[in-house]
N, C-alpha and C positions, 0 to 999 in steps of 0.2 A: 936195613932200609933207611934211606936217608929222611929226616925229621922236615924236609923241605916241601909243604903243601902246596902241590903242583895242582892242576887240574889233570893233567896225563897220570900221575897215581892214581887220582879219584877214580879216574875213565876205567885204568886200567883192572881194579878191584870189583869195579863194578859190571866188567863184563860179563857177558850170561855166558852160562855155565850148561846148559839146558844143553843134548845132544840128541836130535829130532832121530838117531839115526840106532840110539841104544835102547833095550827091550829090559832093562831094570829098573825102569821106572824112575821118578825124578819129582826131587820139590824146590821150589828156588824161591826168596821170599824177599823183597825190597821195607824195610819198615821203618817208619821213623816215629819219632817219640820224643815228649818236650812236658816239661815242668815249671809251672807259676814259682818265680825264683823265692817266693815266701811262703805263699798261700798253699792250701793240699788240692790243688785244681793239676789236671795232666791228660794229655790225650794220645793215642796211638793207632795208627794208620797201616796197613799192612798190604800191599801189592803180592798175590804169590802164583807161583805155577807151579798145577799140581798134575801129572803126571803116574798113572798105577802101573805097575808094572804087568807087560804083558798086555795090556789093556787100554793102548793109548788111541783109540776111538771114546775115552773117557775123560778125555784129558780137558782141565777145567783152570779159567782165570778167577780168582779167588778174590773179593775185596773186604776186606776187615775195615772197621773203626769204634774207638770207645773213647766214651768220653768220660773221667774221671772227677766228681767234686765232693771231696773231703766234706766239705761245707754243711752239704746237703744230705749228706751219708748216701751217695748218689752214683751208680753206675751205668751208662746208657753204651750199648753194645749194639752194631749192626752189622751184615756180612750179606755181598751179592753174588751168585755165581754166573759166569756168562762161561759159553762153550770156548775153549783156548783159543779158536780161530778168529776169534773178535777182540782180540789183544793184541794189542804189539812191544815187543821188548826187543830193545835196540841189540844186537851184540857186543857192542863195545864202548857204550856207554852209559849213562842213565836217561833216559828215556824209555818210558811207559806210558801206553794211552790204552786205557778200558773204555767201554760205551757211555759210561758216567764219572768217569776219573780221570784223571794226569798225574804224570810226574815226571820233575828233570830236575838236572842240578839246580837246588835254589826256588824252589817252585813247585808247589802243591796246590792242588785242585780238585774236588770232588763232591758226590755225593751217595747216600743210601740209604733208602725209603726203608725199610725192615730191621728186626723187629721196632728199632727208633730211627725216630727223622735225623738223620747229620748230613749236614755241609759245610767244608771247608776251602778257604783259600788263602794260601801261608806262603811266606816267604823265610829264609835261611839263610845261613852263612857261617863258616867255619873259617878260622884258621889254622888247623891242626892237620898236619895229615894223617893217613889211616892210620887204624889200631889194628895189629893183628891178633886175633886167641889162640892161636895155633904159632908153632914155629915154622917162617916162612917155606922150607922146606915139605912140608905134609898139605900143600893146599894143593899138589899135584897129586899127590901118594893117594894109595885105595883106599888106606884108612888114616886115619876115622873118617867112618861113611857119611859124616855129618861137619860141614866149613862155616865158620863166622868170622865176618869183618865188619869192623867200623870205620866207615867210607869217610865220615865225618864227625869227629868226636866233638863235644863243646862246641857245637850249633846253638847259636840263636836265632828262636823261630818269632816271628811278627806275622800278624794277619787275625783274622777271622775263624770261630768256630761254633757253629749253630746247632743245639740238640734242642730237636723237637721245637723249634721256634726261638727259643731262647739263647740270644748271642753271646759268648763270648769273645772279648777283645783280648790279644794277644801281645804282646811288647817285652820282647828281650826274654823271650823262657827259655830255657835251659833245657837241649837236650841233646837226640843227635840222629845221625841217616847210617843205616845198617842193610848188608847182604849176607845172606845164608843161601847154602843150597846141599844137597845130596840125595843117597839111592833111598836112603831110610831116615830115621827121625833119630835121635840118641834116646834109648828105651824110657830111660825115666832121668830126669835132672830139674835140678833146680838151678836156675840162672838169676844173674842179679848184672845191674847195671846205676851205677852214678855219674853224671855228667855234669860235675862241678859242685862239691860240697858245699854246707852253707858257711862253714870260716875259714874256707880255702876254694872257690869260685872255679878257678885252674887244674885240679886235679880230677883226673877220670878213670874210672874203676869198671873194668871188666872182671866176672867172675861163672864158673859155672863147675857144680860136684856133680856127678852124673854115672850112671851105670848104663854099658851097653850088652849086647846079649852076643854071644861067641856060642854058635848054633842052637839048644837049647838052653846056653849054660847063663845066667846072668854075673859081670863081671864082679869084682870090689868093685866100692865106690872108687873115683877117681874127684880129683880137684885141681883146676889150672886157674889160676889170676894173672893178668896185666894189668898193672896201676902206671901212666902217666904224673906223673912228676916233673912241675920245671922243665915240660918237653921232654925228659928223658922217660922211656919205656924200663921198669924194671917186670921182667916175664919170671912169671911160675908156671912153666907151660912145659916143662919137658915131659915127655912121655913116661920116660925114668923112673921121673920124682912122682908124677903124679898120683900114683897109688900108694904113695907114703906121705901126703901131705893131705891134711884130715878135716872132712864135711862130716856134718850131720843137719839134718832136715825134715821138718815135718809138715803135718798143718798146722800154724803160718811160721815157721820161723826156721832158720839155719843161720849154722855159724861154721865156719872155717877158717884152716890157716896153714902157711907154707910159708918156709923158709929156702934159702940157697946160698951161694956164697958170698954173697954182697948182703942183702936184705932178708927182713923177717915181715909176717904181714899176718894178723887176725881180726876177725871179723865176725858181725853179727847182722840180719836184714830181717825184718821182722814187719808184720802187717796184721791188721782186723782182719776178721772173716770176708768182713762188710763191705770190706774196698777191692774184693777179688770176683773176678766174674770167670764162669767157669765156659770155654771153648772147646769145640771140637773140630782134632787136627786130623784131618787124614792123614795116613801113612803109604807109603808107595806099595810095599809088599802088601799091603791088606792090611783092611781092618783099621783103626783107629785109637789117638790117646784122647785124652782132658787135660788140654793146659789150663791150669787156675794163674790168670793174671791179673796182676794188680802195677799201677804205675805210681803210687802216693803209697809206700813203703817205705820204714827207716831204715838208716844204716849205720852202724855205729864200730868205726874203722883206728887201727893201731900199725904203725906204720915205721919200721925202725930199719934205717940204710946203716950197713958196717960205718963203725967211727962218729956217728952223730947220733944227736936227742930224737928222740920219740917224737912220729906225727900224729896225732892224736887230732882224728876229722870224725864231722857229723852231717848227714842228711836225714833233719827232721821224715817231713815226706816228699824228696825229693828222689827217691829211690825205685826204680825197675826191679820186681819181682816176680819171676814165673817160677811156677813146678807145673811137670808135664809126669801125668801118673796116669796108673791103670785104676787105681785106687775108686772106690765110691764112697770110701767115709767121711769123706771131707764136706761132705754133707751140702754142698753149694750143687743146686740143680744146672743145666749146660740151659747156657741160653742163644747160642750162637754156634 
C-alpha cells in the first residue's frame, strides 16, 4: 500500500463492514484515542455496533468514553446504549451520528450522562496514512474473525474535554482514529498502542499477543507488531511467524518480541492497577469479556533494522493498554 495519505484511503478503511443481511452476528467499532504529549491526562471515545448473532432484533449502537488523569489517580468511564436503528454509519466513509454524539473525518462531538457526566468537542488531523495489523491480504479472508486498522495514526487532537464539569483544554495530544470489526471478539489479548514516543514524536507502534479458540480448543499465544518508522511500515504480522514470535502477559504488564528478515523489535507496556478501568464487551456468539483499559501506560521499546544502531524509544504514559480476559482476579470491579 502506498505511504501517500489520501483521504480515499481513509474513506476506503473506514468503510463499514457490517452485513444487515448475515446471521453471525457482528461488532464493528470506530475509536479514537489521544494523549497530553507530557502530562499522564488521555481520553478515549468509542463508536460501536453490536450485533448478536442469530438475535438481531438486539442489535445495539454502543457509545463509550473515559477520561484518563494520572494527576489525580483518576478514572471517569461512561457508556450509552440506544436501539441500532437510531444510528447511522455511513458505508463508505466516516461518518457517524448517534442521538447524543457525532463523528467524521476530523471532528468529534458528544456527550454521556452515566455513570460520569463527559462532553466533548475535538478536532484532528493526521498526516499519515493508514496502518495495517494484519497483512493486507486477510482483511477479506474468514480468518481471523477479528480486523484492526488505523485509519489515522499520529493524530493531533485540539478541543474540549468536560468530566463531571470539569474542563479540560486540549492542544496538540498525541493520538489516533481506529476501525475494528468481526463475527467474534479474539478470546483473550493483550493490545498495546503508541502514537509518537516521547524522544521520537514520529514513530507509531501497533501491537497485540492474543489467543483465539478453534472450536473448544484455545490456541498458543500468538504476537503481530507493526512499528512505523520514518514512514516506512516494518510488519511482524505474518501468520507463520506469529506463533513463534513471543508475548507474555498478565495483570498489568506484558512484554514481547519478534524478529524477521530485516528487523528485530522488543518490548515491555506496563501500567498501575489504578489507571485501568475495567469494561464489559459483548461478544456476538454469546456471552461476554472484561476489557481492563488503561490509556496512560508505559512502554519501553528496542528497536534494531538489519545493518544499523539500535532504536531505543520511551513512552512514559503516553501508552494504550488493553487485556480482554475472562479472568476475575484482576481484582478491578466492571464499571461500564
Amino acid at each position: 500500500m502506498s505511504q501517500e495519505p489520501t483521504l480515499a484511503q481513509r474513506n476506503f478503511w473506514n468503510s463499514l463492514q457490517y452485513n444487515e443481511a448475515s446471521k453471525k452476528g457482528h461488532y464493528e467499532s470506530y475509536f479514537f484515542r489521544a494523549n497530553h504529549p507530557d502530562r499522564p491526562l488521555a481520553f478515549w471515545i468509542r463508536y460501536t455496533i453490536f450485533v448478536p448473532k442469530n438475535r438481531k432484533e438486539k442489535k445495539l449502537g454502543e457509545l463509550w468514553g473515559i477520561f484518563f488523569d494520572g494527576e489525580k489517580n483518576l478514572v471517569s468511564a461512561g457508556k450509552r446504549e440506544y436501539p441500532l436503528e437510531k444510528c447511522e454509519f455511513s458505508k463508505d466513509k466516516l461518518a457517524i451520528k448517534f442521538p447524543d454524539a457525532s463523528a467524521k473525518t476530523g471532528v468529534l462531538s458528544g456527550s454521556i450522562d452515566e455513570p460520569n457526566k463527559l462532553l466533548w468537542d475535538l478536532r484532528y488531523q493526521s498526516d499519515e496514512a493508514p496502518l495495517l495489523l494484519l497483512p493486507e491480504n486477510l482483511y477479506k479472508a474468514p480468518l481471523p474473525k477479528a480486523k484492526a486498522v488505523v485509519g489515522a495514526p499520529l493524530a493531533r487532537f485540539s478541543g474540549s474535554f468536560s468530566v463531571n464539569g470539569n474542563v479540560y483544554e486540549l492542544s496538540e495530544w498525541r493520538g489516533s482514529e481506529n476501525h475494528n470489526w468481526g463475527e467474534k471478539h479474539t478470546d483473550q489479548y493483550a493490545w498495546g498502542q503508541v502514537s509518537g514516543f516521547d524522544n521520537d514524536a514520529s514513530v507509531f507502534l501497533e501491537a497485540i499477543s492474543g489467543k483465539v479458540k478453534v472450536g473448544p480448543i484455545l490456541s498458543p499465544l500468538f504476537t503481530i507488531l507493526v512499528l512505523r518508522v520514518n514512514g516506512k511500515d516494518f510488519c511482524f504480522n505474518k501468520i507463520a511467524s506469529a506463533f513463534k514470535s513471543k508475548g507474555k502477559y498478565d495483570f498489568f504488564e506484558w512484554t514481547f518480541s519478534a524478529k524477521n528478515e530485516s528487523a528485530e523489535i522488543e518490548g515491555k507496556i506496563t501500567a498501575q492497577k489504578s489507571n485501568f478501568v475495567a469494561l464489559t464487551y459483548y461478544n456476538p456468539p454469546g456471552g461476554d469479556h472484561t476489557c481492563l483499559n488503561s490509556k496512560i501506560a508505559s512502554c519501553d521499546l528496542r528497536f534494531i533494522e538489519k545493518g544499523k544502531d539500535a532504536l531505543v524509544l520511551t513512552s512514559k504514559n503516553g501508552t494504550a493498554f488493553e487485556i480482554l480476559t475472562d479472568r476475575t482476579d484482576h481484582q478491578l470491579s466492571r464499571v461500564v
